[in-house]
C-alpha positions as CSV (number, residue, x, y, z in Angstrom):
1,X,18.5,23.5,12.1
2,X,14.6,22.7,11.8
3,X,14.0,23.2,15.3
4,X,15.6,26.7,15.2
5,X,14.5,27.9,11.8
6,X,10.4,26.9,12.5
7,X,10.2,29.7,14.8
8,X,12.4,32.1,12.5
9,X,10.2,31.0,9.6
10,X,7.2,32.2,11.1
11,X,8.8,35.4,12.6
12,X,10.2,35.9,8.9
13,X,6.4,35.4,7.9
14,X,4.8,38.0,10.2
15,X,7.0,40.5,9.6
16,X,7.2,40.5,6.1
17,X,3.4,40.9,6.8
18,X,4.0,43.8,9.0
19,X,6.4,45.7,6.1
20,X,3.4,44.4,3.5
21,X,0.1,45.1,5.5
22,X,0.6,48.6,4.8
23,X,0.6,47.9,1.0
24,X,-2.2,46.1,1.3
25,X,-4.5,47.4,3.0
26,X,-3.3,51.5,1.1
27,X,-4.0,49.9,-1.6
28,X,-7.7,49.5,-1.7
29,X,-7.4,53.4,0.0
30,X,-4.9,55.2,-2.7
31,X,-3.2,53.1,-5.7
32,X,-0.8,56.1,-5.5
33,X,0.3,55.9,-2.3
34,X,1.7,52.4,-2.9
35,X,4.2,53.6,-4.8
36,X,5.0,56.5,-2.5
37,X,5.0,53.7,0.5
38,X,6.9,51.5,-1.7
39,X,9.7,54.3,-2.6
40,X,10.0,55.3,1.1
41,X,10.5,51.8,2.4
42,X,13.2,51.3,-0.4
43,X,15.2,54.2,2.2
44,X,14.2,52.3,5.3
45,X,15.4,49.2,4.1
46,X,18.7,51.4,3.9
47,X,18.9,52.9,7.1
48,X,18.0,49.5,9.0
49,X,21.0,48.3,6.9
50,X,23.6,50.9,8.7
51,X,21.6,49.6,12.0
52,X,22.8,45.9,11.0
53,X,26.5,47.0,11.3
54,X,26.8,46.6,15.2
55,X,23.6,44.2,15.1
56,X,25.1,41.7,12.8
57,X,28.6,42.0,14.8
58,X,26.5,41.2,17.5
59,X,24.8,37.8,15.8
60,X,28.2,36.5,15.3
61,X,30.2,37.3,18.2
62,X,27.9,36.0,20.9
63,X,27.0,32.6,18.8
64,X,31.1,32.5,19.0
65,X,31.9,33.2,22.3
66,X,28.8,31.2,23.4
67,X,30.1,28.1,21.6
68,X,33.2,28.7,22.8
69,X,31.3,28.7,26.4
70,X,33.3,32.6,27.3
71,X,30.1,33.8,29.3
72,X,31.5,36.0,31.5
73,X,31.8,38.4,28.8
74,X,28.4,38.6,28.0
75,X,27.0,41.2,29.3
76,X,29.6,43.9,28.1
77,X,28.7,42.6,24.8
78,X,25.3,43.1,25.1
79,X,25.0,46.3,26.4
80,X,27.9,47.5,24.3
81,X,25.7,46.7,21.4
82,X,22.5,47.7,23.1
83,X,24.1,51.5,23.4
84,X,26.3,52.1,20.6
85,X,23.2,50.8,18.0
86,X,20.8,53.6,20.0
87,X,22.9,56.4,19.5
88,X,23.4,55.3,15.5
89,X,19.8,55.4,15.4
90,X,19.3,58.8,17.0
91,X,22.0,60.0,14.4
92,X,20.5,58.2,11.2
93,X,16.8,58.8,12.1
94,X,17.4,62.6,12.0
95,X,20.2,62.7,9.2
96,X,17.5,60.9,7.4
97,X,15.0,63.1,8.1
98,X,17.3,66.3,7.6
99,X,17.8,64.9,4.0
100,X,14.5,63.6,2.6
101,X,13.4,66.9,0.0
102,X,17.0,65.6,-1.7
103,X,16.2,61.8,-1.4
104,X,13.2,62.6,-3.3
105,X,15.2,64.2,-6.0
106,X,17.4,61.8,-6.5
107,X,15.0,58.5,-6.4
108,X,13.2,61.0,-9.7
109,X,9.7,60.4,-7.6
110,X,6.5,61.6,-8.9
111,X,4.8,64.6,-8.1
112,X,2.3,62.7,-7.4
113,X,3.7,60.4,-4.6
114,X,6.5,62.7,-3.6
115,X,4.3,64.0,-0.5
116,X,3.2,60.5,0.6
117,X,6.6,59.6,0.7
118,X,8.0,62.3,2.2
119,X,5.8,62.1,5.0
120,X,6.4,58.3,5.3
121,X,10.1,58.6,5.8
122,X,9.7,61.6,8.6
123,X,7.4,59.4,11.0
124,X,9.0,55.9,9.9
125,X,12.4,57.2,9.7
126,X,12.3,59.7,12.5
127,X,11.2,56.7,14.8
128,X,14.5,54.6,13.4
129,X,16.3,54.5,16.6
130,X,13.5,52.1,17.5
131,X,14.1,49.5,15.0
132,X,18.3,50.0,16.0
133,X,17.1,48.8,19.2
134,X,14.6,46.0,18.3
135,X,17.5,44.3,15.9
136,X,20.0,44.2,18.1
137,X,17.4,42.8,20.9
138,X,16.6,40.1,18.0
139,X,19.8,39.0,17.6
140,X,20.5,38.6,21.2
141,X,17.4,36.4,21.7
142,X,18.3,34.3,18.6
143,X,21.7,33.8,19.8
144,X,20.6,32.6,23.3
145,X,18.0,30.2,21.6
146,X,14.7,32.0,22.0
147,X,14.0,32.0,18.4
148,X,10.0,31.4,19.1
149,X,10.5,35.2,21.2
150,X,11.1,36.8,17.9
151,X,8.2,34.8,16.2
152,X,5.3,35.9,18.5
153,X,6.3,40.0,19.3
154,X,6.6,40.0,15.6
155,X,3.0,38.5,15.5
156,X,1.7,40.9,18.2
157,X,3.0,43.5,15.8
158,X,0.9,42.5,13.3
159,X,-2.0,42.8,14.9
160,X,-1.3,45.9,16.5
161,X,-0.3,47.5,13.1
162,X,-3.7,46.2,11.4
163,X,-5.3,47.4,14.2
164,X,-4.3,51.0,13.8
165,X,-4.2,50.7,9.9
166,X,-8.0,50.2,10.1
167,X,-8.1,53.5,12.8
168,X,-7.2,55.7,10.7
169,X,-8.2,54.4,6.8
170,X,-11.6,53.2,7.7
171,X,-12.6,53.1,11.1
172,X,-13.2,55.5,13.6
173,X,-10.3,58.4,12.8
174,X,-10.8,57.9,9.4
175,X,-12.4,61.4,9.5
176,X,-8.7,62.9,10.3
177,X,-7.5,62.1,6.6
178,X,-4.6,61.0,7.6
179,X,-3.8,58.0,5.0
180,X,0.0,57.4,4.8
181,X,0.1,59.3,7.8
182,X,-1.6,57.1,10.4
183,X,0.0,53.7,8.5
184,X,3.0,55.8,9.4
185,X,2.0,56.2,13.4
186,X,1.0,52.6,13.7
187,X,4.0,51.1,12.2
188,X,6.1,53.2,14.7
189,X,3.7,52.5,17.8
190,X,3.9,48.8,16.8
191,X,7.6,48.7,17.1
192,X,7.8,50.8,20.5
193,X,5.9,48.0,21.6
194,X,7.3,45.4,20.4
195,X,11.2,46.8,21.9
196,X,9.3,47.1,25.2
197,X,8.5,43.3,25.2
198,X,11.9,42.1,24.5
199,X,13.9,44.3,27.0
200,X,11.3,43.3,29.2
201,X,12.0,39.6,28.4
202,X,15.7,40.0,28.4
203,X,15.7,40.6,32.1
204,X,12.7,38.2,32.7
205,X,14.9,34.9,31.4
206,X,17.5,36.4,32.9
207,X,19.8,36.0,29.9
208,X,21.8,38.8,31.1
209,X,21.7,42.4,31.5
210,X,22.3,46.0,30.5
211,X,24.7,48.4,32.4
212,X,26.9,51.3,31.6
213,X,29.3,50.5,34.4
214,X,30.5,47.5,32.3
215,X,31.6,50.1,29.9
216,X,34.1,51.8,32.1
217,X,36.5,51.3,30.8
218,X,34.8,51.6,27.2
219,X,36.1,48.6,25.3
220,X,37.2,50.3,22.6
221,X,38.9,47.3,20.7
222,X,36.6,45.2,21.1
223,X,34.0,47.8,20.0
224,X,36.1,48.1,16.7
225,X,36.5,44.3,16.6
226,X,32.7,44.4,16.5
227,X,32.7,47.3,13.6
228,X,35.4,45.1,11.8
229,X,32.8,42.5,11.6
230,X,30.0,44.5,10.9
231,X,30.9,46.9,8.2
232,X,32.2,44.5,5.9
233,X,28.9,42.5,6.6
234,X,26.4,45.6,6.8
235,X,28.6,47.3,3.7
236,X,27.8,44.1,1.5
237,X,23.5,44.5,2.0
238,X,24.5,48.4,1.9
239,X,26.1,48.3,-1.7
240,X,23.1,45.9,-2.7
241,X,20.8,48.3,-1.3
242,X,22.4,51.4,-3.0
243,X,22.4,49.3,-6.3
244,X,18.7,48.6,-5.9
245,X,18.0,52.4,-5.4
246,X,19.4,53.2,-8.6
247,X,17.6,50.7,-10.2
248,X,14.0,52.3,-8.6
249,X,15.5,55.2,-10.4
250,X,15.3,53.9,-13.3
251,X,12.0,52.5,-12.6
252,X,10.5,55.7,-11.8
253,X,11.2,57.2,-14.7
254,X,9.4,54.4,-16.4
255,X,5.7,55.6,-15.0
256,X,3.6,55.2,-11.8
257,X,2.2,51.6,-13.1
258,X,5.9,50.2,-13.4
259,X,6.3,51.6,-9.8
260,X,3.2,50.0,-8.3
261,X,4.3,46.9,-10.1
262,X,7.4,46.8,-8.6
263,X,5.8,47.5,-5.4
264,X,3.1,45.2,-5.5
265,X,5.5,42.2,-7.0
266,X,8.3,42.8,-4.2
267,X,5.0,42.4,-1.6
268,X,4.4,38.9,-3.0
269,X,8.2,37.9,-3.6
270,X,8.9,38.6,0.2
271,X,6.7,35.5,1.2
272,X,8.4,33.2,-1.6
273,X,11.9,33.9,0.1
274,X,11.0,33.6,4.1
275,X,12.1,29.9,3.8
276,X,15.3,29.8,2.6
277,X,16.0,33.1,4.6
278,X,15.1,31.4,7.6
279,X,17.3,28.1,6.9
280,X,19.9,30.1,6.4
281,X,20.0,32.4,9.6
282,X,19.5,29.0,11.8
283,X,22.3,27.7,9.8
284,X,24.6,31.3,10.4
285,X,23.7,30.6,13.9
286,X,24.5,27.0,14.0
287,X,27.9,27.7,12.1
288,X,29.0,30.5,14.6
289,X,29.0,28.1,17.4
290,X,30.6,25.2,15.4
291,X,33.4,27.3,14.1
292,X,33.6,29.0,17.6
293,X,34.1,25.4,19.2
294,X,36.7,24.6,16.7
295,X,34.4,22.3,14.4
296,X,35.2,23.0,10.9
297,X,34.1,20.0,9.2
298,X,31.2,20.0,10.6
299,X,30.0,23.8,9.8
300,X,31.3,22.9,6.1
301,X,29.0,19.7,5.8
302,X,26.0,21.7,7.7
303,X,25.4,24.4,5.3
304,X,25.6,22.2,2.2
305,X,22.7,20.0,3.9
306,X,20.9,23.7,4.3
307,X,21.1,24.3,0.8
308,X,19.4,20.9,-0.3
309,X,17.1,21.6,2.0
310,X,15.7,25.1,0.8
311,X,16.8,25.3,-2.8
312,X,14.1,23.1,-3.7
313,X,11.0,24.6,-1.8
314,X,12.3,28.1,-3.1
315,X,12.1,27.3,-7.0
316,X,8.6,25.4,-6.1
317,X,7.1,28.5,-4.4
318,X,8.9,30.9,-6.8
319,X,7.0,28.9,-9.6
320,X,4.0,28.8,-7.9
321,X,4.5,32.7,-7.1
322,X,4.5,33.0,-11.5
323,X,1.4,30.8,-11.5
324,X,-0.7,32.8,-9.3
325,X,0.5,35.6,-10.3
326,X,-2.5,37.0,-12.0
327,X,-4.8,36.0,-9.1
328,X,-2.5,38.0,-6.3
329,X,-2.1,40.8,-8.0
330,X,-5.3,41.1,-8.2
331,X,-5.6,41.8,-4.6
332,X,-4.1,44.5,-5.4
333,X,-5.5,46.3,-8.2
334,X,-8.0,46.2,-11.1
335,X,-5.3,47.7,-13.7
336,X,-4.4,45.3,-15.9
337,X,-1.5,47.0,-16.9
338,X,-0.2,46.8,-14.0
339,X,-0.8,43.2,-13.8
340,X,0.6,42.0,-17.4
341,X,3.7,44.1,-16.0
342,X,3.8,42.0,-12.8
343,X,3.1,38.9,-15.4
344,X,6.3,39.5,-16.4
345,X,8.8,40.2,-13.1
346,X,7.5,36.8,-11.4
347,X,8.7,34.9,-14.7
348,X,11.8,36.4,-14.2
349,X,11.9,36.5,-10.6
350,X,12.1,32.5,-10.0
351,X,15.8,32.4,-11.7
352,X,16.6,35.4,-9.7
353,X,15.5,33.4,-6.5
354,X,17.5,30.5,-7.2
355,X,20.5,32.8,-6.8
356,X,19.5,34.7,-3.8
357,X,18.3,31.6,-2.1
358,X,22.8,30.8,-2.7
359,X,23.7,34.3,-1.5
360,X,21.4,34.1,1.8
361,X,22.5,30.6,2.4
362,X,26.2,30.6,1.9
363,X,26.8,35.1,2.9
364,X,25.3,34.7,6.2
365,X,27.5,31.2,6.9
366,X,30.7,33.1,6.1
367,X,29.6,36.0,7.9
368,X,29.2,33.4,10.8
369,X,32.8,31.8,10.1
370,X,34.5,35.4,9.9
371,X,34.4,35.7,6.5
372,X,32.7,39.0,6.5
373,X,35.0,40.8,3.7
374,X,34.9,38.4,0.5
375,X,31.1,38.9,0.6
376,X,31.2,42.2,0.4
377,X,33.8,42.2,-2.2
378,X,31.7,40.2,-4.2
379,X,29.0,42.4,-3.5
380,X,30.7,45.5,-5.0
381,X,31.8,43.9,-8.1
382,X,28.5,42.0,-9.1
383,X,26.1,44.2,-8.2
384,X,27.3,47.4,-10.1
385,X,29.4,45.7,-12.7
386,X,27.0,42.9,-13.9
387,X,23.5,43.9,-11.7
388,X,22.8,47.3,-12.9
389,X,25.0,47.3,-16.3
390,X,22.3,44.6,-17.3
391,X,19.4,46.2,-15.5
392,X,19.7,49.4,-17.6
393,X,20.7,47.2,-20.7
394,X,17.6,45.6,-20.7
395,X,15.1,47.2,-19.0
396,X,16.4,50.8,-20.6
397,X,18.3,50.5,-23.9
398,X,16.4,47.9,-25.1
399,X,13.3,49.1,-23.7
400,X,11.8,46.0,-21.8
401,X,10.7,47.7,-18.8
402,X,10.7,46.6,-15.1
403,X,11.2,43.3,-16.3
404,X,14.5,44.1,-17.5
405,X,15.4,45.8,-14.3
406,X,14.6,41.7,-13.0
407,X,16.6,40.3,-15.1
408,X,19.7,42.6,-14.1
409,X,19.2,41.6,-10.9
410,X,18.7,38.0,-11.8
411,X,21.9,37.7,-13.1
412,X,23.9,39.3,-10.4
413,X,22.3,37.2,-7.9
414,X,22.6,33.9,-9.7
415,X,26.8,34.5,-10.7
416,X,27.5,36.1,-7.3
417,X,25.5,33.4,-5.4
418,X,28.0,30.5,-7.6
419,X,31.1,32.7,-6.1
420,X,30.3,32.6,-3.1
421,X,29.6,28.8,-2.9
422,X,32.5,27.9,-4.5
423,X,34.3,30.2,-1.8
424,X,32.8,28.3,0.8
425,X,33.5,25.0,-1.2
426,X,37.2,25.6,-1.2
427,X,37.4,26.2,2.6
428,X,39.2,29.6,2.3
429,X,37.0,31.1,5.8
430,X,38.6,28.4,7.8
431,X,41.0,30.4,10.3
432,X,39.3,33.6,10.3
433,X,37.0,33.0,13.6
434,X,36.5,35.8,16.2
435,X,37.6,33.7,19.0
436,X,40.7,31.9,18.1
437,X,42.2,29.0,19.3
438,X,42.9,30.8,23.2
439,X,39.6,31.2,24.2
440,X,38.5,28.0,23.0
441,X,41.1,26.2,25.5
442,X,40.6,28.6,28.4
């Protein structure tokens, strides 16, 4: 599990650097274009969700079919994913696009950062077909076990995003203006790139290969075998994501400094969660092929060992996330109001990472098993009947704040995260693999 969550770790690491570069380095430009970023990406996060539907189909039926050694389907697989997720990003990137004025209205953003954000979402979001791409090329990589792949495109990302981040805030196009703009540009160029160098290696390692003639006939079952998978398992981060939108809502109407709070705490959060989110894709992985090759009992005993593995390093960096608190923010921003507020979230936020560090762990190994609809189910009920319910309790009606909004989300992800476990615990995916007990004797 180590040897193939190392690599994931530090491609988990560089890309949450990537998503929080922008914040960083906007933030020493224009405090108010932090929010605006952080409000956009809240709708990116959405629509790389949707691109997750074939792209997390995709992570589990090649880990099964590999483990049940059924190669000579593998190339229709891949470039049945390959297309199918490029023409979903066409159609999302300009849907998207088409309806950002009412996104606006309906996330209640400022005056003040509606602009940045607008613009944000048409360059990020009209370049959205690039990202389709780039997960389903991740996946197929991680699958195939070039996990370390992922780990350095996603670091010459990085550089290639601070690099043009620097362009056009401070360095030589700086005299364009262009602000959230030219973050914008870079963030897209970095990605084009990054697509390029995994097609590229794709055919290099010769893992297989891409062509439309293995799609005549179109394999129309197993395309909505694949959609079977992936809409329960994209629909279960969808409702999560649509719940969390409501709750930025509700944060908006609570002032620009709760916003750039929220902004600036999610930034440091992100690194406190790369570990267990990394144990627990190896471990999806891992389990895919195990429960492809018929090994039950030894998928059941591998993602327990996951969990007392990263449960403990998640409630120590979580803590040590609270601790430091008033010194990271302060990389931030001088506004101390802004940083009693963020005081506050990263108190909350290490009970609310105990619970997600149980949802990444056990969702994605069900997902891997088959299991793809009682997550999602779970999903639904906790995160709009005990999630937002408590978020607007708190945080609203009882006027706490963003905090609140925390502690909502603290409590769904701690009571859903003990369902799920004991839903694992109790064996009730066994049975439910993609492959089935044929293609594991042919």
């Amino acid at each position: 599990m180590l040897i193939l969550a190392g690599p994931m770790f530090l491609e988990l690491l560089l890309n949450t650097m990537l998503n929080n570069v922008d914040m960083l380095m906007l933030s020493h430009y224009d405090e108010i274009a932090v929010g605006a970023v952080g409000n956009a990406n809240t709708i990116m996060f959405m629509m790389n969700i949707l691109f997750n539907v074939i792209a997390t189909a995709t992570s589990v039926v090649v880990a099964q079919y590999l483990g049940a050694t059924e190669h000579d389907r593998m190339n229709m697989i891949y470039t049945l994913a390959f297309v199918v997720n490029l023409i979903v990003g066409v159609i999302l990137s300009g849907t998207f696009c088409a309806a950002n004025p009412l996104i606006m209205n309906l996330l209640n953003v400022s005056p003040e950062m509606r602009p940045h954000s607008m613009t944000y979402i048409y360059i990020v979001g009209g370049g959205g077909f690039i990202s389709a791409v780039f997960s389903v090329m991740l996946q197929i990589l991680r699958c195939n076990g070039y996990t370390k792949v992922g780990m350095w495109v996603s670091l010459a990302i990085n550089i290639i995003n601070i690099g043009g981040n620097y362009l056009f805030l401070y360095g030589p196009l700086s005299f364009l203006k262009m602000g959230v703009a030219g973050v914008a540009i870079s963030t897209v160029a970095a990605r084009l790139i990054a697509v390029t160098v995994l097609i590229a290696f794709f055919y290099g390692a010769k893992i297989g290969k891409f062509s439309l003639r293995l799609l005549n006939p179109f394999p129309g079952r197993f395309l909505a075998k694949m959609v079977k998978i992936g809409l329960p398992s994209a629909g279960e981060s969808l409702t999560y994501n649509l719940y969390q939108t409501t709750l930025l809502s509700f944060v908006n109407s609570m002032g620009n400094d709760s916003v750039n709070a929220r902004a600036y705490c999610n930034t440091i959060i992100s690194f406190a969660i790369i570990f267990s989110n990394a144990c627990a894709m190896s471990t999806q992985i891992i389990t895919g092929h195990l429960v492809g090759a018929g090994k039950t009992e030894e998928a059941y005993k591998r993602v327990f060992k996951t969990l007392r593995t990263s449960l403990p390093i998640t409630i120590a960096l979580t803590s040590l996330n609270a601790l430091l608190c008033p010194h990271t923010l302060g990389l931030f921003t001088e506004n101390q109001n802004i940083i009693a507020l963020g005081q506050k979230i990263m108190i909350v936020d290490i009970i609310l990472e105990i619970g997600r560090c149980l949802n990444l762990t056990f969702v994605n190994s069900l997902k891997a098993a088959g299991a793809y609809v009682f997550p999602l189910i779970a999903g639904i009920v906790c995160n709009w009947g005990l999630g937002l319910t408590t978020g607007y309790a708190v945080g609203v009606a009882l006027g706490l704040g963003v905090a609140g909004i925390y502690a909502g989300t603290a409590a769904d992800e701690c009571i859903r995260g003990l369902i799920v476990m004991y839903y694992w615990y109790k064996k009730k995916w066994v049975g439910k693999s993609v492959v089935g007990e044929k293609a594991r004797r042919h």
